[in-house]
C-alpha positions as CSV (number, residue, x, y, z in Angstrom):
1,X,-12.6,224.1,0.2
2,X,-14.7,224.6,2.9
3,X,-12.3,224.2,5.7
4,X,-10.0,226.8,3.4
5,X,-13.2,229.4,3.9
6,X,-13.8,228.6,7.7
7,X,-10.1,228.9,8.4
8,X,-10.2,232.5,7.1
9,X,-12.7,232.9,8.9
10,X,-12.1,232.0,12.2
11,X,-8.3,233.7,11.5
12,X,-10.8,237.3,11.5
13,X,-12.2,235.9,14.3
14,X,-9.2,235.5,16.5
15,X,-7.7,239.1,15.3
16,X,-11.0,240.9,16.1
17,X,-10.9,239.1,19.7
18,X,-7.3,238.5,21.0
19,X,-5.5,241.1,18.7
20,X,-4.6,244.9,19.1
21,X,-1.7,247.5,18.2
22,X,-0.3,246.6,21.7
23,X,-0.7,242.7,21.2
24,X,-0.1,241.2,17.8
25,X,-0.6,237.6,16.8
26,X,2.5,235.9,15.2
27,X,1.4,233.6,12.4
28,X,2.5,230.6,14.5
29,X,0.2,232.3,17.2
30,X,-2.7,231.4,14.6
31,X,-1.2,228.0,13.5
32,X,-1.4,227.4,17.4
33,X,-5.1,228.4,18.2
34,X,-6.6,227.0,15.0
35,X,-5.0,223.5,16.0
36,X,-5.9,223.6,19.9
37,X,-9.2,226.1,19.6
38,X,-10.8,224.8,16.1
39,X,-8.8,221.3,15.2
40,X,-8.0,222.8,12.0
41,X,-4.5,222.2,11.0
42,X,-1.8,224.7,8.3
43,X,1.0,225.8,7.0
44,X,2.6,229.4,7.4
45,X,2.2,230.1,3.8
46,X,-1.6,229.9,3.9
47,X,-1.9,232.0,7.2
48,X,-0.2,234.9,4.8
49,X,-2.7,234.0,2.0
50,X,-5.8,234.4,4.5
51,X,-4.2,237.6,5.6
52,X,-4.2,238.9,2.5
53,X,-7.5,237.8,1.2
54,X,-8.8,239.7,4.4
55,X,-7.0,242.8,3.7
56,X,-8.2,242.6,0.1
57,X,-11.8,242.4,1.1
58,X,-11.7,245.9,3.3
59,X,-10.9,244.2,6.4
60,X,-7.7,246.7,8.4
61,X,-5.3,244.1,9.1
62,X,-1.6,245.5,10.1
63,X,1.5,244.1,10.2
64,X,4.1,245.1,13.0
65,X,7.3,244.6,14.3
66,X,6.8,246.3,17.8
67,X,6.2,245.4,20.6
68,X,6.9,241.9,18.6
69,X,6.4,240.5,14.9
70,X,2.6,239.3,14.2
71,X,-0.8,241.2,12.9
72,X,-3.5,243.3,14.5
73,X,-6.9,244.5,13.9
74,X,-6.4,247.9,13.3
75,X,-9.4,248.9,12.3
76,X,-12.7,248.1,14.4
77,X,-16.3,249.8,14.9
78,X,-15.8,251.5,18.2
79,X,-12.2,252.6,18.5
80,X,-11.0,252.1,22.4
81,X,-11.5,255.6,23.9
82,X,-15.3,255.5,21.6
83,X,-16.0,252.4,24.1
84,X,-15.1,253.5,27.1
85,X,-17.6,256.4,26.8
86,X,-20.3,254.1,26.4
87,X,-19.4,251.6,29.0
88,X,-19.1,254.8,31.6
89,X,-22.6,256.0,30.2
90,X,-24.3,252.5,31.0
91,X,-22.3,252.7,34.3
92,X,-24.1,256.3,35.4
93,X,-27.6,255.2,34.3
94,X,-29.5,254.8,36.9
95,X,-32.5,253.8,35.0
96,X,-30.5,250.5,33.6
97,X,-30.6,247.8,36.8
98,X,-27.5,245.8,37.8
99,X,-28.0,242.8,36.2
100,X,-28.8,244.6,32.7
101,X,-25.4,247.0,33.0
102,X,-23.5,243.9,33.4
103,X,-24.6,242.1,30.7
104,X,-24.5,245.7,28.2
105,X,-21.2,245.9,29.3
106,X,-20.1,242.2,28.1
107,X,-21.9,243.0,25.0
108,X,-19.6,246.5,24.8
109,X,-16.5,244.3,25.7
110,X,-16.9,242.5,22.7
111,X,-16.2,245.4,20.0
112,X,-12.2,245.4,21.9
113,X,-9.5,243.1,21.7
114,X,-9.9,240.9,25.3
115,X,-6.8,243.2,26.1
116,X,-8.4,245.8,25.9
117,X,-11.5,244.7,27.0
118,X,-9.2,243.7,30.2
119,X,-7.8,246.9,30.5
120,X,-11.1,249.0,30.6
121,X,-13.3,246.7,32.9
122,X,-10.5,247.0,36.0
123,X,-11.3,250.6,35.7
124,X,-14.9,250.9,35.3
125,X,-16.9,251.2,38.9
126,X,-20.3,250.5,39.0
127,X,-22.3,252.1,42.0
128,X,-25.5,249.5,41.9
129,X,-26.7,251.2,45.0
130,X,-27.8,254.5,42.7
131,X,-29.4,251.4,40.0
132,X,-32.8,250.9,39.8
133,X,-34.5,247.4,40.2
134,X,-37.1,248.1,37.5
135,X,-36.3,244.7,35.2
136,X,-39.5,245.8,32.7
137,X,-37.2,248.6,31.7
138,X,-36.0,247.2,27.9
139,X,-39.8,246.2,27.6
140,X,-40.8,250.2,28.8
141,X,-38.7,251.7,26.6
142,X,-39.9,249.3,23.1
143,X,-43.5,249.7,24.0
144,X,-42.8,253.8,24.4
145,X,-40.9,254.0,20.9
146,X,-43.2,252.0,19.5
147,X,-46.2,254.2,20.8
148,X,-44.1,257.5,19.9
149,X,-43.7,255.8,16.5
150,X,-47.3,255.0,15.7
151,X,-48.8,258.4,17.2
152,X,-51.1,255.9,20.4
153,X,-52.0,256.0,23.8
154,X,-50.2,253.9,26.4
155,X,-51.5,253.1,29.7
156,X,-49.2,252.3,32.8
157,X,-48.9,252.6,36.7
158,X,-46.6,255.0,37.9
159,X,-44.8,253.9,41.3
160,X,-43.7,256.9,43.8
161,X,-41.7,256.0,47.5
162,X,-43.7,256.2,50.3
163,X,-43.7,256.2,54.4
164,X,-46.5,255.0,56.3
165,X,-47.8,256.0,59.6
166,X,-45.3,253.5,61.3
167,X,-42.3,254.2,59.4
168,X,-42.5,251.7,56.6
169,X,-41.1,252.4,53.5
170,X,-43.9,251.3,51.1
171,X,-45.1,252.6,47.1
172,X,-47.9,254.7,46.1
173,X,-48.9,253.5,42.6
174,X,-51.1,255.6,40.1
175,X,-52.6,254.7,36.5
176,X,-52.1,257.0,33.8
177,X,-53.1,257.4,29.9
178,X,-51.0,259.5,28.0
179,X,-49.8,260.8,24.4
180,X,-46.1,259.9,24.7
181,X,-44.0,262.0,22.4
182,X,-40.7,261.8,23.2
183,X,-37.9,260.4,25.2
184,X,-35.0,261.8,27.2
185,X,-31.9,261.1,29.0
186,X,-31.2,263.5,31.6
187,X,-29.5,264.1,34.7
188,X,-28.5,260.3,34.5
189,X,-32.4,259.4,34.5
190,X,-34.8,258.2,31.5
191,X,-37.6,260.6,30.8
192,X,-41.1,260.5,28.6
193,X,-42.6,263.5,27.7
194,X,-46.3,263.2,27.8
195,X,-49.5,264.8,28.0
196,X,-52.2,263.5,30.7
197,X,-55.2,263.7,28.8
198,X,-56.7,265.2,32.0
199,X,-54.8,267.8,31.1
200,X,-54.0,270.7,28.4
201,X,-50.0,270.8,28.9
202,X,-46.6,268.3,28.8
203,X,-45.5,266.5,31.8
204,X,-42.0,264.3,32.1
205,X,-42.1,261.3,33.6
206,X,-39.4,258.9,34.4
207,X,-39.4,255.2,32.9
208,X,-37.5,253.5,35.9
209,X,-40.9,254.1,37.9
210,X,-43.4,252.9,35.2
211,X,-44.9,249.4,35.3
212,X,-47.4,247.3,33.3
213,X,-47.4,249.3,30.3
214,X,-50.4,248.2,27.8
215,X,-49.8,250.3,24.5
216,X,-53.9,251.5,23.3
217,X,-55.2,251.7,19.9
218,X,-56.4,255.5,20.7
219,X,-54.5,257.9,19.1
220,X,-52.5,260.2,20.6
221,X,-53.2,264.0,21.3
222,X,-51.6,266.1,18.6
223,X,-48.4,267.7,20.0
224,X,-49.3,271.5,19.2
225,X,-52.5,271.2,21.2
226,X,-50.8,270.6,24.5
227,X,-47.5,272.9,23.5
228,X,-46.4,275.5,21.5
229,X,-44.4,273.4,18.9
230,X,-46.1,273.1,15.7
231,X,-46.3,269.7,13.8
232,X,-43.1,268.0,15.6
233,X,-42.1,267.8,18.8
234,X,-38.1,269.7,19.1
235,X,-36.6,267.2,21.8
236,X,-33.4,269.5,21.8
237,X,-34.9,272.4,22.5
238,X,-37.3,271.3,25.3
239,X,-34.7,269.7,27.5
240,X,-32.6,272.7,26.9
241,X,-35.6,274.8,29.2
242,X,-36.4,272.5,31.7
243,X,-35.0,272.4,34.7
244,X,-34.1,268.7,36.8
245,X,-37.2,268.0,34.2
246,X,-40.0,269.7,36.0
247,X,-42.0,271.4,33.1
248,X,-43.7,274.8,33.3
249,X,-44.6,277.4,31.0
250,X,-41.5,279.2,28.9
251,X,-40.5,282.4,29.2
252,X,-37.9,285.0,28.7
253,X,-35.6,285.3,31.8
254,X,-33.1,287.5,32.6
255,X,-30.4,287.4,35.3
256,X,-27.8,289.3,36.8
257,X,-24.3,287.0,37.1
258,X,-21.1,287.1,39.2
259,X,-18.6,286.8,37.0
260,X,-17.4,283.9,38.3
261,X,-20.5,281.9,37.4
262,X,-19.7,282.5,33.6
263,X,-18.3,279.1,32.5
264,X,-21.5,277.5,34.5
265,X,-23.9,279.6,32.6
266,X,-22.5,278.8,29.3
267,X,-22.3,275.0,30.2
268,X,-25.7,274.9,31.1
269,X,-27.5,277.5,28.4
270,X,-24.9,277.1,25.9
271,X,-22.5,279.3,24.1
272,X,-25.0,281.5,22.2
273,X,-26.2,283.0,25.1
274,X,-26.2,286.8,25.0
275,X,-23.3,288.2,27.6
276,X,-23.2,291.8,28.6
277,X,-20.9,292.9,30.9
278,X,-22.2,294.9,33.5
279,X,-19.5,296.1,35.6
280,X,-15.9,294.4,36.8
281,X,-17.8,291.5,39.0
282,X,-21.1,290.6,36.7
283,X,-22.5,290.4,33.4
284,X,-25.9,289.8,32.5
285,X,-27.6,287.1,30.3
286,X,-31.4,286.3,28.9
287,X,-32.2,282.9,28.8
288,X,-35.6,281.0,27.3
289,X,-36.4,278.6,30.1
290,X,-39.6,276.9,31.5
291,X,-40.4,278.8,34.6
292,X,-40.8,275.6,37.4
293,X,-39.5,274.5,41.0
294,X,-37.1,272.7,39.7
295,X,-35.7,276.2,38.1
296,X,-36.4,277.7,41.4
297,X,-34.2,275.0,43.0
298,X,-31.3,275.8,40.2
299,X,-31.2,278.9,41.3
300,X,-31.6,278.7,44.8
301,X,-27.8,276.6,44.8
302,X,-26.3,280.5,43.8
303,X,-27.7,282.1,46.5
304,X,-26.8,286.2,45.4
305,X,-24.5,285.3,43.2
306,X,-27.1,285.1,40.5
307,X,-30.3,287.6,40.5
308,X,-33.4,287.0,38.8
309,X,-34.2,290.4,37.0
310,X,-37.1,289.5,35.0
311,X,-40.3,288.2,35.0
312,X,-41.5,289.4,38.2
313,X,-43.4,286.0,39.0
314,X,-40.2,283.9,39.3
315,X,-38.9,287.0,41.3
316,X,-41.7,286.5,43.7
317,X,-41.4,282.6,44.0
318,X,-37.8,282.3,44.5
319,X,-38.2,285.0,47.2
320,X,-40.9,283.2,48.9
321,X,-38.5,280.2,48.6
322,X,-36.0,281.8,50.2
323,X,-37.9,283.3,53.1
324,X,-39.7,279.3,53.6
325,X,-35.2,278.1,54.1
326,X,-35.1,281.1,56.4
327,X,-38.2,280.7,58.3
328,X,-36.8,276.9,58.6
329,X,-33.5,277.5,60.1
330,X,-34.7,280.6,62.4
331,X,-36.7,278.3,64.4
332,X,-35.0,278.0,67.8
């Protein structure tokens, strides 16, 4: 009896491993790696009955005639297209280090048939040179929901590049306590959303630099006294305003557009942005958006083909931007 149970199940096994639409298993298929993989010896009649108890039980096991006679696991967690999303996500994350990406991506090979698994691993490219070498990073990222969780302090050291005197690359390192309230994924780089209890405001700081984190008992700062959301932190609608994550105070922007910038605006601000055509070449659009370098930077890459029309202040600092590149490159 209990070789009759383990026999059924190590028949799920080999569909969920070796099988897919494109590459059934005959029953004789089974017969032959249950006697060479698992010593366990039967007859075609019983393959059908296992089959069938499997398909009973909720499990999507097809039958097919093309490309030849046998069974597949039709129906599985991630469907193909489902993991090759996520294998290309662990692929860009910089934050994730080489030897972590390749063992997440075994771990993602394993929802596919090894077909399939095959197939999608000869065209994934890894770029380890973009990785970071930050090992801690599983143990940052625990400690931080953890913290986030419980409404505590953490403690760290913060590690920035550096160039000494006699052109050594070396690390500045610096020891903050924070309220963590969030995490975030963006630009291909792991975020937390603090607040510096030096400080009365957020700050975002990335996880691949942190090390030593010691969760503390203290609790944190409540969110609405360092921002303006009340009670709960909105994650969507902070990264939404910042800008390559530098945080700043929100305001109400408006800009004047080329038209040809329209599909960029809507990819970046989203497709309920206001859009009022001005004339044949531009339209113009009012954004909420935390008022930083980094949005000075963002729009610094259109040069006039967006204009900043409102507030003043971010008027006055892209312009002073703009004369600093200009002062640069005039220099004879």
């Amino acid at each position: 009896m209990q070789t009759s149970k383990l026999k059924t199940l190590r028949i799920l096994q080999m569909l969920q491993q070796y099988s897919d639409e494109e590459n059934p298993l005959s029953a004789t298929d089974l017969i032959e790696r249950l006697q060479n993989d698992y010593g366990i010896r039967c007859e075609r009649k019983s393959i059908y009955a296992d089959i069938k108890a499997l398909q009973e039980v909720g499990f999507d096991v097809c039958r097919t005639d093309y490309p030849r006679r046998g069974f597949y696991m039709a129906g599985r967690t991630f469907e193909l297209a489902e993991v090759r999303m996520l294998m290309d996500a662990v692929q860009s994350a910089g934050f994730i280090t080489p030897k972590k990406t390749e063992k997440l991506v075994q771990k993602l090979e394993s929802l596919l048939s090894a077909g399939q698994a095959e197939s999608l691993v000869r065209q994934v490219y890894c770029q380890s040179e973009n990785k970071c070498s930050n090992e801690e990073i599983y143990y940052i990222i625990d400690n931080l929901h953890q913290a986030i969780c419980d409404g505590c302090k953490v403690k760290f050291a913060y590690k920035r590049r550096a160039v000494d005197p006699k052109n050594k690359k070396t690390f500045r390192e610096k020891i903050f306590t924070v309220s963590p309230y969030a995490l975030i994924w963006k630009d291909d780089h792991y975020y937390l959303v603090c607040n510096n209890e030096k400080y009365d405001n957020l700050m975002n700081l990335r996880l691949d630099r942190m090390r030593r984190i010691t969760p503390l008992s203290q609790k944190a700062r409540p969110v609405e006294e360092v921002s303006a959301y009340q009670g709960r932190f909105d994650t969507a609608d902070y990264a939404a305003k910042m800008f390559n994550m530098f945080s700043g105070e929100t305001a109400t922007v408006r800009l004047l557009c080329k038209l040809d910038t329209l599909e960029e605006m809507v990819d970046r601000f989203g497709t309920a942005i206001p859009i009022h055509a001005v004339d044949g070449d531009h339209f113009e659009t009012t954004i909420s958006a935390a008022v930083s370098e980094g949005m000075v930077s963002w729009l610094m890459q259109y040069g006039g083909r967006v204009q900043v029309l409102e507030p003043q202040s971010l008027i006055d600092s892209v312009r002073a931007r703009a004369e600093t590149v200009l002062s640069a490159y005039a220099k004879e």
